[in-house]
C-alpha positions in Angstrom: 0.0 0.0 0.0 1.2 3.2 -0.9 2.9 5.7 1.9 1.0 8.9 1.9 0.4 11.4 4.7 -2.7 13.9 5.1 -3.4 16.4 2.3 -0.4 17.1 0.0 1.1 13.1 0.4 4.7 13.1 1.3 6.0 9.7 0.4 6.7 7.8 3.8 9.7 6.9 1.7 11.1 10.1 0.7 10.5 11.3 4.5 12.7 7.9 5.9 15.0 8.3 3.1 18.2 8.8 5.6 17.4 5.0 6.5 18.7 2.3 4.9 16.5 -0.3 6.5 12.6 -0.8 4.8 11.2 2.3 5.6 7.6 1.9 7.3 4.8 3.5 5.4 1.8 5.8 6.7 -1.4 4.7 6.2 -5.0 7.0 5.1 -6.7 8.1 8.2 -9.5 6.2 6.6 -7.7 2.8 8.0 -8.2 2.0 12.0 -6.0 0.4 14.5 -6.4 -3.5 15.0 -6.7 -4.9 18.4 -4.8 -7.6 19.7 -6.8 -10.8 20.2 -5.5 -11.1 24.0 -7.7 -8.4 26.1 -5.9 -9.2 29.5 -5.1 -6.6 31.7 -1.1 -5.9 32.4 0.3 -6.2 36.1 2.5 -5.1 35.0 26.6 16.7 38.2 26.6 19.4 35.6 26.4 22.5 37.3 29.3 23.9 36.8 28.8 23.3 33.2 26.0 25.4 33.2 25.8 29.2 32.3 22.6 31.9 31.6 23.9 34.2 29.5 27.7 35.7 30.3 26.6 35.0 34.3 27.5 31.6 36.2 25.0 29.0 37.8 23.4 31.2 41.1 22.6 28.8 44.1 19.1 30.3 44.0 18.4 27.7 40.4 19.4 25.3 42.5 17.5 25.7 45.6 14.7 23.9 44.6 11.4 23.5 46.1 9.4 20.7 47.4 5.6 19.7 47.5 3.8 17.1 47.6 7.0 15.2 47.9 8.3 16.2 44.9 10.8 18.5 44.0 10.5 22.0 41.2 12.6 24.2 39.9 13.8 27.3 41.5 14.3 29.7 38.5 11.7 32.1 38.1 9.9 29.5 40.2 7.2 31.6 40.7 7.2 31.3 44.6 4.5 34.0 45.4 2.1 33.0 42.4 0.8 29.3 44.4 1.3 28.4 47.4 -0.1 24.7 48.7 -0.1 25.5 52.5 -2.5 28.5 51.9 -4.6 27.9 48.7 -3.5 31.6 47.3 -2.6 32.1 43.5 -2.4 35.0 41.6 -3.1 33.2 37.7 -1.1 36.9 36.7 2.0 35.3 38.3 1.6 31.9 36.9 3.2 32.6 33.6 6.7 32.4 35.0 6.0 29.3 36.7 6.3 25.9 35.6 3.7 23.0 37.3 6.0 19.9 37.0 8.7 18.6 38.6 12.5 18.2 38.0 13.3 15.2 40.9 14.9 11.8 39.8 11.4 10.1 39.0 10.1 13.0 36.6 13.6 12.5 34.8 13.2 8.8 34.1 10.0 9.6 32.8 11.5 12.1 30.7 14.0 9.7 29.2 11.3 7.2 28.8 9.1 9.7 26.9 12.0 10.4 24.5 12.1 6.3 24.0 8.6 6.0 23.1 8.6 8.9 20.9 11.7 7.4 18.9 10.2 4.5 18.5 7.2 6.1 17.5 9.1 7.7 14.8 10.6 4.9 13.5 14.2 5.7 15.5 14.3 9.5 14.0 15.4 12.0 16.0 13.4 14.6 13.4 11.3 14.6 10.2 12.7 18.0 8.8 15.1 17.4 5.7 18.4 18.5 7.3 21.3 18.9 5.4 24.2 19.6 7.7 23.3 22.0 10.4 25.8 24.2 12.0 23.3 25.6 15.2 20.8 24.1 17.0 18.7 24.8 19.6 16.1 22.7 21.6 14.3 24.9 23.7 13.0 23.2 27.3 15.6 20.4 26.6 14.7 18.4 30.2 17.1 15.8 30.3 19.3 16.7 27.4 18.7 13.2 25.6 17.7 14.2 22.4 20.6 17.5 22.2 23.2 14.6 22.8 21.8 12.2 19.8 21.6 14.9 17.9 24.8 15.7 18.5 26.3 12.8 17.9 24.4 12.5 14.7 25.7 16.2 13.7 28.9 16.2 14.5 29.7 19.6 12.7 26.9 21.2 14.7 26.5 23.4 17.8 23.6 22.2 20.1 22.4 24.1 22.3 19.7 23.0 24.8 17.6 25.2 27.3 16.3 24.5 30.5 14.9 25.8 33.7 16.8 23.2 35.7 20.5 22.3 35.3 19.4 18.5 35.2 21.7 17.5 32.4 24.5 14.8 32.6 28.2 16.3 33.0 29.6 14.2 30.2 28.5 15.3 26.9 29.8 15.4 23.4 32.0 18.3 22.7 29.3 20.0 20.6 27.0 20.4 23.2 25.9 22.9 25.4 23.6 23.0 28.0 22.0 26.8 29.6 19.7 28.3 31.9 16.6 29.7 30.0 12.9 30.5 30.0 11.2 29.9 26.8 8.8 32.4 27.6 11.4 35.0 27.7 12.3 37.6 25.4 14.6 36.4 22.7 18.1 35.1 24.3 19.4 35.0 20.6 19.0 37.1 18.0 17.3 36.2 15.2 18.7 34.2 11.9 20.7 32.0 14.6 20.2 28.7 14.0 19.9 26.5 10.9 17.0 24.0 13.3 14.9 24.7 16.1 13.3 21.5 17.4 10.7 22.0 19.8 8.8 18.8 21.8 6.4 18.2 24.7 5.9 22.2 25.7 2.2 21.4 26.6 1.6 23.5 29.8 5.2 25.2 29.3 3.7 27.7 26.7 1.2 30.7 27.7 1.0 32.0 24.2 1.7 29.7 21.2 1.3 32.2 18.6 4.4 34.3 20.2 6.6 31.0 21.1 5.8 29.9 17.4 6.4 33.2 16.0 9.5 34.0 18.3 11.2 30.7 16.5 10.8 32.1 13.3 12.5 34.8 13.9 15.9 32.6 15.5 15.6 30.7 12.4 18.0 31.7 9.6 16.5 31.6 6.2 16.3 28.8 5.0 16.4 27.3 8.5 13.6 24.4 10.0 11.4 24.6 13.1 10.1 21.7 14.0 7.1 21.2 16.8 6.0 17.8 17.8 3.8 17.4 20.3 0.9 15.3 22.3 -2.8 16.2 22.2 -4.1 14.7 25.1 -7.4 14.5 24.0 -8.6 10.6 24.9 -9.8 8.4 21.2 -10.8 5.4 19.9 -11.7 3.6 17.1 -14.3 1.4 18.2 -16.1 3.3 20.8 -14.0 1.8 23.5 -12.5 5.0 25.1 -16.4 4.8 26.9 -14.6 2.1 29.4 -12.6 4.3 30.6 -14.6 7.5 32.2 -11.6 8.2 35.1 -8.9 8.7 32.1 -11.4 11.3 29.9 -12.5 12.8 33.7 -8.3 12.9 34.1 -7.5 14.9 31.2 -10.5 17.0 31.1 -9.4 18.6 34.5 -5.8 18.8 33.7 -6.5 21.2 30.8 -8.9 22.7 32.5 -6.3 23.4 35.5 -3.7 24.0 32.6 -5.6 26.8 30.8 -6.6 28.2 34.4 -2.9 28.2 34.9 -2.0 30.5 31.7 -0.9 27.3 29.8 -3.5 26.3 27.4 -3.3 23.1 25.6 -4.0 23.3 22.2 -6.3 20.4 19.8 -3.3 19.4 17.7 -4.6 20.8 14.1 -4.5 24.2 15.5 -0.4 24.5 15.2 -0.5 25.0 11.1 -2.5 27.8 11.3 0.4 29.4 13.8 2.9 28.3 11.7 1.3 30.1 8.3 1.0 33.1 10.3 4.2 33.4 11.2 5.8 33.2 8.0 7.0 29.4 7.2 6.8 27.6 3.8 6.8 24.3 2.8 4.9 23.7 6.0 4.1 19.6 6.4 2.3 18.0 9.1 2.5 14.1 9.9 -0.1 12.8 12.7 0.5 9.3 14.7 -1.4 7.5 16.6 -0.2 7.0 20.2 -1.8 3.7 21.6 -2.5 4.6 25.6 -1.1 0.6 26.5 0.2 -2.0 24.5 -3.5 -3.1 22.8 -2.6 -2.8 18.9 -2.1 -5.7 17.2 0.8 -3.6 14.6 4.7 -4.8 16.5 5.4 -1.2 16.4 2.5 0.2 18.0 2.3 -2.7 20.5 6.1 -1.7 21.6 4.9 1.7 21.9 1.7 1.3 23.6 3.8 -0.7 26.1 6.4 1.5 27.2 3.6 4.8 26.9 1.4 2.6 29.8 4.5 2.8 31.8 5.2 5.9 31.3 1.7 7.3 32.4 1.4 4.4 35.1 4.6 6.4 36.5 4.1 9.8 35.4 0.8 10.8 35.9 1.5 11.7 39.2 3.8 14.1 38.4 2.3 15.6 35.6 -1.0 16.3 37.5 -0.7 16.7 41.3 0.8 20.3 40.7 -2.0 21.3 38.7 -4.8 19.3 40.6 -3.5 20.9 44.1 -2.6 24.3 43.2 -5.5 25.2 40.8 -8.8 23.2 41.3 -7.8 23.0 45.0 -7.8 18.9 45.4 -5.8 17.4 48.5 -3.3 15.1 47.5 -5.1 12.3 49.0 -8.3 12.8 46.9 -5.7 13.1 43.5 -4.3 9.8 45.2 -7.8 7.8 44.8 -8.4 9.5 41.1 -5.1 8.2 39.9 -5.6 4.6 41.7 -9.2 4.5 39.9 -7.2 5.7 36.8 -4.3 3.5 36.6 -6.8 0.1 36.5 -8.4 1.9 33.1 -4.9 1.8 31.2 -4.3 -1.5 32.1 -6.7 -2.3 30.3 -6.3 -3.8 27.2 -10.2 -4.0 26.2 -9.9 -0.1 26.2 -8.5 0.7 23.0 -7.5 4.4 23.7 -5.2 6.8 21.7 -3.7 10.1 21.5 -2.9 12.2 18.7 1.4 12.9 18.5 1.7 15.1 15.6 4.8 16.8 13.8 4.8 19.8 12.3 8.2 20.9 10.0 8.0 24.8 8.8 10.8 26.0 6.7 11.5 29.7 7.0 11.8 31.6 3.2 14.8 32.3 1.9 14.7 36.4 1.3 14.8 35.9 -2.0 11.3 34.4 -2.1 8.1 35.0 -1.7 6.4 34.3 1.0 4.0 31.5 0.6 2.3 28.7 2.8 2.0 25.1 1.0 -1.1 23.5 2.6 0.1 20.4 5.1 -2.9 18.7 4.9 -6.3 18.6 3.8 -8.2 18.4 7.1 -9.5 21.6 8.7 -11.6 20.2 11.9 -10.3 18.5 15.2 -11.7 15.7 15.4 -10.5 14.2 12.0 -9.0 11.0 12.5 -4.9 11.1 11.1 -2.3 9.2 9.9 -0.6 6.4 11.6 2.4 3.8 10.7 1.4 0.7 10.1 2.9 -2.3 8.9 6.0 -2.6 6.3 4.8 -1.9 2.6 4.9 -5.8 2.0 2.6 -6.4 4.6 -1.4 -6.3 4.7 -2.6 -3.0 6.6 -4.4 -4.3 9.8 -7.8 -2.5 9.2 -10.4 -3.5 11.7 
């Protein structure tokens, strides 16, 4: 069966051309996601490395704080916007904080998150067409995984990667560089600075996506890729099944309800091509996936990566939520304790055939000799339109159910 993606196609095989394996294909979002037969349930230092700016490490970024029994960051931590022991927030304040943590268990998850994601993408670090890159930047790099592939992938490039937190191993390639920085901040570098700007996971990191997206544009030297992939939380299915499992949709809804509350709104994923067109990017292409919620699909590769994404939100959820569940809609942790025990049962469930929407979305910006123009990325203009997905190798049958 052909590779095509949404819209415009862009052969699955021209986009995997670096590979010199059988390239997977993607399927139309007219084909659904087979089940597995088996419905069972599964019981499944750096710091003085670091620099912001001409200006050395500060032990107030590393005095971090601790709730909940788990620890934040301390730059622009945002100490006076939320406080747990009195209930008081000020939402004007919350834009220079950030609601998850930075301890040892969010930073597994973190590595984890990058696994799943590579192997959602077939082992690609990125989807944009590179072709040598001297600088680039990844904005709220977390653990630093990806900026060290990279950089051992593109070894005649500068990577830089920003963080609130210096939680980055000491022992990096050469061509890496790790800082202190606030993606919500005014522009650290000037614009036309980097030949690739790749930007993942900054759901409730971002108060205004129009700016952040716009802001890359400008640190993008002509010519140069921005590339945004990211997680729509919003709960599917293809067979109705997502109905089993009320406490996961009851999850989510809160926690971008609490998100938006908090000045980070979480966007349905076919909103980012409108902000990319408006900013000024060409050749503008957007591939969607399907992220299976546990390890249900009867496709290998989705199977492996519905596995290790159970773990990760069997592990994470935590994390991710009991900031914004304490802090905003004013839950005691015991009560977010009972939710996520309630929760965890529904994604073990293999009966519950559940996705998410990961999309990619690659924006070139114009050389200055051309003229500005936006090349449609797909055909679809609603959000609730089902997308692409990998399925099997070409030679294979596609598992439509």
């Amino acid at each position: 069966m052909p590779g095509t993606t949404m819209g415009d196609a862009t052969p699955a095989e021209d986009l995997y051309r670096r590979q010199p394996t059988t390239p997977p294909t993607v399927c139309p979002p007219s084909v659904a996601l087979e089940a597995d037969s088996c419905h069972t349930r599964d019981r499944s230092d750096a710091e003085d490395e670091w620099t912001y700016g001409s200006k050395s490490i500060t032990s107030s970024i590393l005095d971090y704080e601790f709730e909940n029994g788990r620890r934040y960051h301390a730059y622009k931590a945002g100490r006076e916007a939320f406080s747990f022991r009195t209930g008081k927030r000020n939402i004007a304040d919350a834009a220079i904080d950030y609601p998850l943590p930075n301890d040892e268990s969010e930073l597994d998850r973190l590595d984890l998150q990058h696994h799943v994601i590579t192997l959602l993408l077939n082992g690609e670090l990125h989807l944009a067409r590179l072709d040598n890159p001297r600088r680039i930047l990844d904005p709220g790099t977390g653990t630093g995984l990806w900026a060290i592939e990279m950089a051992d992938r593109y070894p005649n490039a500068t990577v830089i990667g920003t963080d609130l937190s210096p939680i980055q191993p000491q022992w990096v390639p050469n061509n890496v560089r790790f800082e202190i920085d606030d993606i919500e901040s005014e522009n650290t570098y000037g614009e036309n600075s980097f030949d690739y700007i790749h930007s993942r996971y900054m759901i409730a990191s971002v108060s205004d996506w129009k700016r952040y997206i716009d802001k890359a544009y400008k640190q993008c030297k002509p010519g140069g890729y921005f590339e945004l992939q990211e997680l729509d939380p919003r709960l599917k299915s293809d067979d109705g099944s997502d109905a089993k499992s009320p406490m996961h949709h009851h999850f989510l809804d809160l926690l971008r309800e609490a998100s938006g509350e908090y000045g980070r709104p979480i966007p349905v994923h076919s909103e980012y091509k409108t902000w990319f067109e408006e900013a000024g990017f060409v050749d503008i292409k957007e591939y969607a996936f399907k992220m299976p919620v546990n390890s249900w699909p009867k496709n290998k590769q989705l199977k492996e990566v519905g596995k290790y994404q159970q773990l990760n939100y069997l592990e994470g959820y935590e994390g991710i939520g009991i900031g914004l569940f304490t802090r905003i809609l004013n839950w005691q942790p015991t009560e977010f304790q009972v939710l996520l025990a309630r929760l965890r049962l529904e994604i073990k469930d293999r009966s519950i055939h559940t996705y998410q929407i990961f999309v990619v979305l690659v924006g070139r910006k114009p050389f200055l000799s051309e003229t500005r123009r936006s090349i449609p990325a797909t055909g679809f203009s609603t959000a609730e339109t089902p997308v692409s997905v990998p399925v099997p190798l070409p030679q294979e049958k596609s598992s439509a159910s």
